[in-house]
C-alpha positions as a Python dict, from the first residue, in 0.01 Angstrom:
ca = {
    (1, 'X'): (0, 0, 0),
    (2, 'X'): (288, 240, 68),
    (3, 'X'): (421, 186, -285),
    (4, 'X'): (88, 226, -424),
    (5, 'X'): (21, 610, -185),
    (6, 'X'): (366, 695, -319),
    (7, 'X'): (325, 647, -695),
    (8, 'X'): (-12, 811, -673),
    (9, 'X'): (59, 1109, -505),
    (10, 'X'): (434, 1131, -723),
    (11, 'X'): (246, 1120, -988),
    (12, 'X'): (-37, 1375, -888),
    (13, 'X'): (204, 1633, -783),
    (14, 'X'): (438, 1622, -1099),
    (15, 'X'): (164, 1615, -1343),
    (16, 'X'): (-34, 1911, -1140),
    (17, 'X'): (338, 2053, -1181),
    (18, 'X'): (350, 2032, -1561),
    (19, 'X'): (0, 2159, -1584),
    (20, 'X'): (73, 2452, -1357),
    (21, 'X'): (392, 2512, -1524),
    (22, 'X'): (452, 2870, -1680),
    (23, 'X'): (761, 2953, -1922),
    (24, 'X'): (981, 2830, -1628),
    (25, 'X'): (1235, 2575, -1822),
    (26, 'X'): (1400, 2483, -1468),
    (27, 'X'): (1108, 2426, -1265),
    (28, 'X'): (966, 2091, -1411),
    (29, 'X'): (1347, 1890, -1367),
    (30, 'X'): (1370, 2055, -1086),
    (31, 'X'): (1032, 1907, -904),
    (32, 'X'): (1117, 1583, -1077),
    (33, 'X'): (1446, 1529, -940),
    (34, 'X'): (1264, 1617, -566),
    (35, 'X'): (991, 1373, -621),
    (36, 'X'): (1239, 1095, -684),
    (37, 'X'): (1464, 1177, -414),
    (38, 'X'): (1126, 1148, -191),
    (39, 'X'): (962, 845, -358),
    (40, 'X'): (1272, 610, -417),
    (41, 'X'): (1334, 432, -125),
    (42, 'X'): (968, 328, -104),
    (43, 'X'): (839, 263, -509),
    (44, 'X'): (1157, 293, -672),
    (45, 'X'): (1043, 720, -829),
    (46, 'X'): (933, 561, -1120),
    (47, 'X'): (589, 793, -1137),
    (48, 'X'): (539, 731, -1529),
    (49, 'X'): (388, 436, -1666),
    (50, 'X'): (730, 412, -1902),
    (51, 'X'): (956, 378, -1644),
    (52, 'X'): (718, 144, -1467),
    (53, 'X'): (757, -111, -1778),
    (54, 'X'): (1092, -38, -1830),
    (55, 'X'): (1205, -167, -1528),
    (56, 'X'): (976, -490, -1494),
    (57, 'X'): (1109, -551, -1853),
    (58, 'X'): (1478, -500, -1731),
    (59, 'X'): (1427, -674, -1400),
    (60, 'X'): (1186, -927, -1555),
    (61, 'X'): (1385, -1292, -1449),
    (62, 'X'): (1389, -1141, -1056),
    (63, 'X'): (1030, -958, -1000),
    (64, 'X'): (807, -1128, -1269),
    (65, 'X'): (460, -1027, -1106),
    (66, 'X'): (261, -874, -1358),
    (67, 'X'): (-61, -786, -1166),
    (68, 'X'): (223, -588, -940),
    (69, 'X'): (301, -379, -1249),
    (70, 'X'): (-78, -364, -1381),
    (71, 'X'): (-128, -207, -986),
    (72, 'X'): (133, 40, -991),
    (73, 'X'): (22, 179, -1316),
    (74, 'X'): (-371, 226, -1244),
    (75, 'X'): (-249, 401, -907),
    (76, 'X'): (8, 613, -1152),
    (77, 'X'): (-313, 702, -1415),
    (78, 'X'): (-558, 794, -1096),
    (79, 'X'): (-282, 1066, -1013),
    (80, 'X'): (-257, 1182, -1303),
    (81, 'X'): (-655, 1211, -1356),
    (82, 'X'): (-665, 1369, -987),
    (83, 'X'): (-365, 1628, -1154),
    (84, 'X'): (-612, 1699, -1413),
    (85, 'X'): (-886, 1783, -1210),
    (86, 'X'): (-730, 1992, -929),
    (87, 'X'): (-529, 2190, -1240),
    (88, 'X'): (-865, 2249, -1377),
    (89, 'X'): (-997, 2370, -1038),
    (90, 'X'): (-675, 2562, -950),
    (91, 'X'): (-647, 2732, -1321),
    (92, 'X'): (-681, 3124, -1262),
    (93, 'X'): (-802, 3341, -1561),
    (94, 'X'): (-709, 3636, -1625),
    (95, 'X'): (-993, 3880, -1799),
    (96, 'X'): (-836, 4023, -2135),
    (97, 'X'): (-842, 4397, -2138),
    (98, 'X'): (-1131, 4578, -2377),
    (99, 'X'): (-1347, 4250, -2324),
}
């Protein structure tokens, strides 16, 4: 379950980071480099569905549990689709002037 809280909320944050993200080049390897520093020693950082299959391909003879892997990305696609929605509720307009 810990794995599972981490690679949810990783991926929430660093999507809801990219959404939020402005003309900022630094910001986005900047959050991910903090998020994996927070989320390694429990789920390995991997917070993307890539990574997650990369390394179950490159570990594949030592961890071979597929449902595991089918797990970890659902709980990585429900953070992002919780990202979505709190960048949609968070999203400040601006009016345009004239209009």
């Amino acid at each position: 379950m810990p794995v599972l809280c981490s690679e949810f909320l990783g991926t929430a944050v660093y999507c809801l980071a990219f959404n939020m993200n402005g003309e900022n080049d630094v910001q986005m390897p900047c959050m991910l480099f903090c998020l994996i520093l927070l989320t390694i020693r429990i789920s390995g950082g991997h917070m993307n569905p890539g990574v997650s299959i990369a390394v179950y391909i490159e570990r594949e003879k030592y961890c071979s549990n597929l449902c595991y892997l089918f797990i970890i990305i659902v709980a990585q696609v429900l953070g992002a689709i919780v990202a979505i929605g709190f960048g949609l509720i968070l999203r400040v307009t601006q009016p345009v002037p004239g209009h």
